[in-house]
C-alpha positions as CSV (number, residue, x, y, z in Angstrom):
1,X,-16.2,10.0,9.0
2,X,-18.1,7.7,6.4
3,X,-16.0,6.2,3.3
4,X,-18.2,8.2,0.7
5,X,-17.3,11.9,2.9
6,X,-13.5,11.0,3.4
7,X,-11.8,13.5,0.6
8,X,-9.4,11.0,0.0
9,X,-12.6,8.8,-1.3
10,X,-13.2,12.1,-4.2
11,X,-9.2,12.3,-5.1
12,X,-9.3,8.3,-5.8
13,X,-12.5,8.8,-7.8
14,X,-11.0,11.9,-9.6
15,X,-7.3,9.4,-10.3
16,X,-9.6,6.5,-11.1
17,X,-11.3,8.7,-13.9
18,X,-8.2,9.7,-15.5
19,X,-6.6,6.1,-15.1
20,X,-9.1,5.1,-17.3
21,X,-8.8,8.5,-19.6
22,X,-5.1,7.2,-20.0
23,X,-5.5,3.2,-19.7
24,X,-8.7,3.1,-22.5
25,X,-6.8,4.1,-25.8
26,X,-3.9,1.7,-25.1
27,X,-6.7,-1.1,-24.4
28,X,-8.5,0.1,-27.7
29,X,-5.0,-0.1,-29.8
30,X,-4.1,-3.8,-28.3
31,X,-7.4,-4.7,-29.2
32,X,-7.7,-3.3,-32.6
33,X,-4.0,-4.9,-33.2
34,X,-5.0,-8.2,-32.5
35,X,-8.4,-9.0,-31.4
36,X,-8.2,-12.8,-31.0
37,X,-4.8,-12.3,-28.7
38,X,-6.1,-9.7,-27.0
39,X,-9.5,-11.6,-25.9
40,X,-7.2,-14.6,-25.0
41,X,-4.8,-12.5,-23.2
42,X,-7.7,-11.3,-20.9
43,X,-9.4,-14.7,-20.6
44,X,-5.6,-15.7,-19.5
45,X,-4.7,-13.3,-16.9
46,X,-7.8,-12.8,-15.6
47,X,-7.6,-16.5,-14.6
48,X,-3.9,-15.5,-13.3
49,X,-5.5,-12.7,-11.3
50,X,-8.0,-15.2,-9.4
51,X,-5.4,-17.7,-8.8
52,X,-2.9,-14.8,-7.6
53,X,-5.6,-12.9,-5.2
54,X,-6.0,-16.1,-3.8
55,X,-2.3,-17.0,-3.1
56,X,-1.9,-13.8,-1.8
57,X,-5.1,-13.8,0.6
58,X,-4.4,-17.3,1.9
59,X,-0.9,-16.4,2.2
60,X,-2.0,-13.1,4.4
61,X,-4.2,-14.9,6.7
62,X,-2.8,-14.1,9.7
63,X,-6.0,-11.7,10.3
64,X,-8.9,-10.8,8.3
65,X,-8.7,-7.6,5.7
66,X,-11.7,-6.1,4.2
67,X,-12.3,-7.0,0.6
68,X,-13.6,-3.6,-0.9
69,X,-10.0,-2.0,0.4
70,X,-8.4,-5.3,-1.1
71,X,-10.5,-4.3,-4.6
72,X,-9.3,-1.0,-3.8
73,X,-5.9,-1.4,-4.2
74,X,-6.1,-3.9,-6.9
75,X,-8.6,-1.3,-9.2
76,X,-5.6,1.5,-8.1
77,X,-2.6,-0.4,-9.7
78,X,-4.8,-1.7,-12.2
79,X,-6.4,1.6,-13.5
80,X,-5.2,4.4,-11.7
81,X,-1.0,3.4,-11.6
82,X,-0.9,1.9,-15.1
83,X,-3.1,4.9,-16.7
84,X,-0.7,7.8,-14.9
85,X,2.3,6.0,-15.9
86,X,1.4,6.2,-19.4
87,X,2.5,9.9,-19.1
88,X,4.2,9.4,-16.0
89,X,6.9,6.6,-17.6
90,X,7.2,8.9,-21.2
91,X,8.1,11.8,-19.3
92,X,10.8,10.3,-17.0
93,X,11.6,8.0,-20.0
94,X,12.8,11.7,-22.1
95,X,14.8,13.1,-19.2
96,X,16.7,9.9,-18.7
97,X,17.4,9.1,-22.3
98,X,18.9,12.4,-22.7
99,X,21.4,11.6,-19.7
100,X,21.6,7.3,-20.1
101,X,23.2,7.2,-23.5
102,X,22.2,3.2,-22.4
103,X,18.4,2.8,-24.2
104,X,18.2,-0.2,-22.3
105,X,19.2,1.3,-19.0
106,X,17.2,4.2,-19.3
107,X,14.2,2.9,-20.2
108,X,14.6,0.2,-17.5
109,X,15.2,3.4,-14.7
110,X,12.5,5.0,-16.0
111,X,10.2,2.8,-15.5
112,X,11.4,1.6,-11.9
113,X,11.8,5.9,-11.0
114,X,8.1,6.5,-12.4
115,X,6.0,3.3,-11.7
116,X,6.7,3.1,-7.7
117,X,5.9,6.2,-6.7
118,X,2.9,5.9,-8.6
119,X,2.0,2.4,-6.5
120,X,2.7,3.4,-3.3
121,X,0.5,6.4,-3.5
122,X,-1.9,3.6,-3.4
123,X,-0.7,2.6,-0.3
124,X,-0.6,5.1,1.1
125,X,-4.1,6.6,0.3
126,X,-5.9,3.6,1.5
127,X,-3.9,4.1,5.1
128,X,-5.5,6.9,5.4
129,X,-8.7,5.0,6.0
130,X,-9.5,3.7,9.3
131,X,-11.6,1.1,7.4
132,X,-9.0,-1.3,5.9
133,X,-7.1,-1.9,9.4
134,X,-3.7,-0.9,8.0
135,X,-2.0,-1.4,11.3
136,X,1.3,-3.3,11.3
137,X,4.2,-3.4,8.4
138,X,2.3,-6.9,7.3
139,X,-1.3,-5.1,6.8
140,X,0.6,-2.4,4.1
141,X,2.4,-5.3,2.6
142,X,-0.6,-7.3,2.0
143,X,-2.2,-4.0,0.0
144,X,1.2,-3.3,-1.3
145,X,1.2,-7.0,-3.2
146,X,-2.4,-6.1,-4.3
147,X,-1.6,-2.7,-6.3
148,X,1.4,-4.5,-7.7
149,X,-0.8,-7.2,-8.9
150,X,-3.2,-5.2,-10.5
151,X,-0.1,-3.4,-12.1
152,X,1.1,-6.4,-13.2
153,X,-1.7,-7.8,-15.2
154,X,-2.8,-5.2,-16.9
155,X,0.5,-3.8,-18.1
156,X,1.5,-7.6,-18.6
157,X,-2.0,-8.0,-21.0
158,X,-0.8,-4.8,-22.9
159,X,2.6,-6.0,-23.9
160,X,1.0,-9.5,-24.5
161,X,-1.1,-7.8,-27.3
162,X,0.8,-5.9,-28.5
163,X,3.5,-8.7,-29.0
164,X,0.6,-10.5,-30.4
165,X,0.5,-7.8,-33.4
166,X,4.0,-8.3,-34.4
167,X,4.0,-12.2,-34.5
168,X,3.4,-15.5,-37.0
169,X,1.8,-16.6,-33.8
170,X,-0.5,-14.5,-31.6
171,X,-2.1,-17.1,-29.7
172,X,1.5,-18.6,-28.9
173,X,3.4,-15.3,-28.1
174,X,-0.4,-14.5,-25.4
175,X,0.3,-18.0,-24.0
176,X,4.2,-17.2,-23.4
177,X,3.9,-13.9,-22.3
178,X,1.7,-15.1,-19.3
179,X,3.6,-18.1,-18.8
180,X,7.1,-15.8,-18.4
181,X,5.3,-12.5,-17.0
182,X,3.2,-14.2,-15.0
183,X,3.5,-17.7,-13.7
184,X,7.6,-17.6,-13.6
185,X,7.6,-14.3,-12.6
186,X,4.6,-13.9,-9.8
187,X,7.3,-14.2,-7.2
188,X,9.7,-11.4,-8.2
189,X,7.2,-8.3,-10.4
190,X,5.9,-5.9,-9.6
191,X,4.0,-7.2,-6.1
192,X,7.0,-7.6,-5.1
193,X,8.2,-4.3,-5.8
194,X,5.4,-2.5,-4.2
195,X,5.6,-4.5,-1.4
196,X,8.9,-3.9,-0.3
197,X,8.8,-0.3,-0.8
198,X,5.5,-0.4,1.5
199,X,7.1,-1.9,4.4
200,X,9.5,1.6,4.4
201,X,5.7,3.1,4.1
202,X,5.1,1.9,6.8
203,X,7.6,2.6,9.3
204,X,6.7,6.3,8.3
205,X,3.4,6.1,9.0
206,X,3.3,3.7,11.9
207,X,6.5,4.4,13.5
208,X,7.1,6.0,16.5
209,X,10.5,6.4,15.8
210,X,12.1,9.7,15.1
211,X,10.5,11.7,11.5
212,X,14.4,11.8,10.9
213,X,14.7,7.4,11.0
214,X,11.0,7.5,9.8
215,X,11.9,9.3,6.5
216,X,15.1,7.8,5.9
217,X,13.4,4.1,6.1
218,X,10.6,5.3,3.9
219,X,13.2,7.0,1.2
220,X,15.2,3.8,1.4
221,X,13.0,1.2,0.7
222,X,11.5,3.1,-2.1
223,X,14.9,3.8,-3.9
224,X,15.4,0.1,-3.0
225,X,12.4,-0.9,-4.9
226,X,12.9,1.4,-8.1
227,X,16.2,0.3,-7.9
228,X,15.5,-3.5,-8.2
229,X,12.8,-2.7,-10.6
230,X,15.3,-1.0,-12.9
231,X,17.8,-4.1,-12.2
232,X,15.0,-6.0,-13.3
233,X,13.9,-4.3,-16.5
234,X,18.1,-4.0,-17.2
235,X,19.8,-5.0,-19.6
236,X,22.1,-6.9,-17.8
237,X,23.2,-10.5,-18.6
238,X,20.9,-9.5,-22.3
239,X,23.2,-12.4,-23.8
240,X,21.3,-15.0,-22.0
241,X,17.5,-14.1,-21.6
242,X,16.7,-16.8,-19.1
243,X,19.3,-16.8,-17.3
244,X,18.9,-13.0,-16.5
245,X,15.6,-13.6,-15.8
246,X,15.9,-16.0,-12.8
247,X,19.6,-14.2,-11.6
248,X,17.7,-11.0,-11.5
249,X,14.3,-12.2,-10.5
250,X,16.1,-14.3,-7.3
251,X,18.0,-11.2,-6.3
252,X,14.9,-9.5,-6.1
253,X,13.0,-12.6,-4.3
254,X,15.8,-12.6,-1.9
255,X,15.9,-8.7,-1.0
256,X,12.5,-8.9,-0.2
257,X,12.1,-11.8,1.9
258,X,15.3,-10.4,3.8
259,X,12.7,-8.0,5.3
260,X,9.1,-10.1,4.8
261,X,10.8,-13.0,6.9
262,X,11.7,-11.2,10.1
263,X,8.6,-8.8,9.9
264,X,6.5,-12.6,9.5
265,X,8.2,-14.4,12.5
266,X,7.9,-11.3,14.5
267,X,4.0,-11.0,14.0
268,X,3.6,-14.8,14.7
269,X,5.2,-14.3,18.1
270,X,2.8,-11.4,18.7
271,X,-0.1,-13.9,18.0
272,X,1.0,-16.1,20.0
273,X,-1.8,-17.2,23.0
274,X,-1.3,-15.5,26.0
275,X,-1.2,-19.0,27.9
276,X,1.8,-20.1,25.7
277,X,3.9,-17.4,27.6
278,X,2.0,-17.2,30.8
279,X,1.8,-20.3,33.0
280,X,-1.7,-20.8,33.8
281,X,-2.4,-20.9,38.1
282,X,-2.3,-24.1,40.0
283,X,-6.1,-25.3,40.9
284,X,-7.1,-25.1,44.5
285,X,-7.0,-28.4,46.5
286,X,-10.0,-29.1,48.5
């Protein structure tokens, strides 16, 4: 079946549509707010975006991925993630407000209960096409990153303008908010996030192990990754910003590469060449 007659292809377009229904009156508020930080703040991470797609592609290189399905998932956590969650994140936001009598907890649940679903769907959808080669744990971590990358810079841009509104500074607060939401941060946001709950994605799809093991990987690294996003977005160690931010941030760098690693090494072995673990047959003498 061709990419344009898949039905998944229509559901994406049909998302995509209201991503940007949701996502376009945000972008139209940050820029009315501040139009000089707002233009910076796109100049700035779209520059972040290049250089990120890049780390993340030479990073992945251990076989090649098509770029439309790479585009894909970046224009999915991008447009289609961050335009859901605009209702999504409100909605969960009111139900846990009204049990967290914590703002800062319940916003920072909220937004780790209500944003990773809404990435992973991305995942998921593009597995569903034989086109991008989704076939090992490392192939849904690679689209995983991108959907959290696109995520990340557009929510990132958003809070950057609308930080710039409220300043003496806008150009200064753009500048910081890339430096500390992007830069510092790259290694532990929401890629990250996505990612790990992916690799639980897919040991449910790709498995063969029991649907009971399937779905209990799959439900656990998903609750793993809302639960370090919420960690993240806590209020936890508020007396000392930076120093929550890299605690936090390394407990969430170290979680994940507590599963990347072993899934990385194990793929490297499977590359291996076949003469490395075969010895090859003595010539014939003459």
């Amino acid at each position: 079946m061709s990419i344009v007659r898949h039905p998944v292809t229509w559901v994406y377009a049909v998302l995509l549509v209201i991503g940007v229904i949701g996502l376009v009156p945000l972008l139209i508020a940050a820029f009315e707010g501040s139009p000089a930080g707002f233009l910076l703040g796109v100049v700035l991470w779209t520059l972040f975006t290049v250089l990120a797609w890049w780390a993340i592609r030479r990073f992945s290189r251990t076989r090649p991925r098509p770029r439309l399905a790479t585009l894909a998932a970046f224009a999915w956590g991008a447009i289609i993630a961050t335009g859901l969650g605009r209702w999504a994140t409100g909605g969960v936001g009111d139900i846990a407000g009204a049990v967290i009598p914590d703002e800062g907890w319940a916003g920072a649940i909220a937004a780790g209960v209500s944003e990773e679903p809404l990435k992973l769907l991305g995942v998921f959808a593009l597995s569903l096409f034989a086109a991008t080669r989704m076939r090992s744990a490392l192939d849904f971590v690679y689209y995983g990153a991108f959907v959290g990358l696109g995520f990340m810079v557009v929510e990132s841009l958003l809070y950057a303008a609308q930080g710039a509104q409220t300043g003496d500074s806008p150009m200064t607060i753009v500048v910081e908010y890339v430096i500390l939401r992007g830069i510092l941060a790259a290694l532990w946001s929401h890629p990250t996030f996505t990612a790990l709950a992916a690799i639980g994605l897919a040991v449910l799809v790709r498995s063969g192990a029991s649907a009971v093991r399937r779905w209990l990987a799959f439900l656990g690294m998903l609750v793993l990754a809302m639960a370090l996003h919420a960690l993240f977005d806590s209020p936890v160690l508020e007396s000392n910003m930076m120093v929550a931010f890299f605690a936090k941030g390394a407990i969430v760098l170290a979680v994940f590469l507590a599963f990347y690693l072993p899934l990385r090494r194990r793929a490297a072995r499977e590359a291996a060449p076949l003469s490395e673990e075969t010895p090859e047959p003595a010539s014939a003498s003459s």
